[in-house]
C-alpha positions as CSV (number, residue, x, y, z in Angstrom):
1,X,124.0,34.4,84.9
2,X,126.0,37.4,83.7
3,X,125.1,40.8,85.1
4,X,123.7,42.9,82.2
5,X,123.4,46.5,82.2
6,X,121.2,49.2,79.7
7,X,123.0,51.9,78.2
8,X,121.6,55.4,77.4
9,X,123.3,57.7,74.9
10,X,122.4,60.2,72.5
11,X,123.2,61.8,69.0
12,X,122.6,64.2,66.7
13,X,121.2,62.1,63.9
14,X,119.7,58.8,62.9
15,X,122.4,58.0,60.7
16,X,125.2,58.8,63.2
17,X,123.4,56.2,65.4
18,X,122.7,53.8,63.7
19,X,126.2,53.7,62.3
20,X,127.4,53.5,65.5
21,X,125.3,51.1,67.4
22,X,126.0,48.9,64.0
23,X,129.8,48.8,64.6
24,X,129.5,47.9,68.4
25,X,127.2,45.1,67.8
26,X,129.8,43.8,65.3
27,X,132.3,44.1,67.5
28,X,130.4,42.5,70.4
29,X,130.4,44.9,73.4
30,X,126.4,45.2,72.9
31,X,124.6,42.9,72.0
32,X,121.2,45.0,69.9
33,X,120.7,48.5,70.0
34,X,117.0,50.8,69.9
35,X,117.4,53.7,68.0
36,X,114.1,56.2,69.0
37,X,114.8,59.4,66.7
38,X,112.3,62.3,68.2
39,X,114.2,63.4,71.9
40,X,114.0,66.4,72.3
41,X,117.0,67.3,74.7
42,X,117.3,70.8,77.2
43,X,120.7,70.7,78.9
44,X,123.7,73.1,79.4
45,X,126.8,73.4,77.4
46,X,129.4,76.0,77.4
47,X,127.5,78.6,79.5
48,X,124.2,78.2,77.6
49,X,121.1,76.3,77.8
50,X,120.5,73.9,74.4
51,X,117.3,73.2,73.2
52,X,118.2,70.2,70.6
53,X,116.8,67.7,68.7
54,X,118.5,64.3,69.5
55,X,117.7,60.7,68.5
56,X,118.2,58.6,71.9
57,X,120.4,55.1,71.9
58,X,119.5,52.4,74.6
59,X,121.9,49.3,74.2
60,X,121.9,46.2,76.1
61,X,125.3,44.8,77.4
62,X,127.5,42.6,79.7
63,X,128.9,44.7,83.2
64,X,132.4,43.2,82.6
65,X,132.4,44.9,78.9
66,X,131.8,48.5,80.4
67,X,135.1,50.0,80.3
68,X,135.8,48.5,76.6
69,X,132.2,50.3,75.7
70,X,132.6,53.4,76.7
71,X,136.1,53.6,75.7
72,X,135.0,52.7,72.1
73,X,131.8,54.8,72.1
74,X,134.1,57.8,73.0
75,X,136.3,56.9,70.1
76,X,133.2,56.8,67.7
77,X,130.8,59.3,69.0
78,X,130.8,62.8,67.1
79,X,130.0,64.2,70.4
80,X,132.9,65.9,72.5
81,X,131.1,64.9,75.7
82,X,129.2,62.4,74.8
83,X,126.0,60.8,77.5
84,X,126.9,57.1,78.4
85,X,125.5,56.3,81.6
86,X,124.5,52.5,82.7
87,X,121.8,50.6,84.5
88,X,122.0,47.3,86.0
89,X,119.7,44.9,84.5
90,X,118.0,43.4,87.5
91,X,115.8,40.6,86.0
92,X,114.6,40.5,82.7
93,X,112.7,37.5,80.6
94,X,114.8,34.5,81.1
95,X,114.8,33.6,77.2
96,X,115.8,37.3,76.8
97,X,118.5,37.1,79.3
98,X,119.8,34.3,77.7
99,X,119.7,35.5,74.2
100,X,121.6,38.8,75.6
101,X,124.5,36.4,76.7
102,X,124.7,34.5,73.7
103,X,124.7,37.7,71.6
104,X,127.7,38.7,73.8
105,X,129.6,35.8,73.1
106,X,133.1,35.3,71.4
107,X,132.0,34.0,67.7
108,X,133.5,30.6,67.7
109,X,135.4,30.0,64.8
């Protein structure tokens, strides 16, 4: 089976997420995306310490399609310095697993 990883990012907005986590499921390099709008994020930028708002992103991928994630959520992401950071997967529900796979896949034509 494929090795799967979760993804953590955040944003400033609902709509910024959502639009997106929308563009990399269409384009394959995650496979769904939860949305949970209420973080609060402390964390410091520029010399200062932020107390922000945030909506966090968790997204479900394959390990081989890391590089071509974060390389496209760096070309989308409003943020400067955006959060990506990755967890492996280590077992999960095998219908789940399965479903994450087939998500993944190439659309066949």
């Amino acid at each position: 089976m494929t090795e799967m990883l979760m993804v953590f990012t955040t944003f400033a907005n609902v709509e910024d997420a959502a639009r997106v986590a929308r563009t990399l499921v269409e384009e394959r390099l995650i496979a769904c995306a939860n949305i949970v709008p209420g973080a609060r994020s402390l964390y410091r930028w520029e010399g200062k310490v932020a107390d922000e708002p945030e909506v966090t992103v968790t997204m479900k991928t394959r390990k081989q399609d890391w590089t071509a994630l974060l390389s496209r959520l760096h070309e989308l992401h409003p943020y400067t310095t955006p959060e990506c950071v990755a967890v492996r997967i280590a077992s999960g529900a095998p219908a789940y697993m399965a479903w994450l796979e087939d998500a993944l896949a190439p659309e066949t034509p």
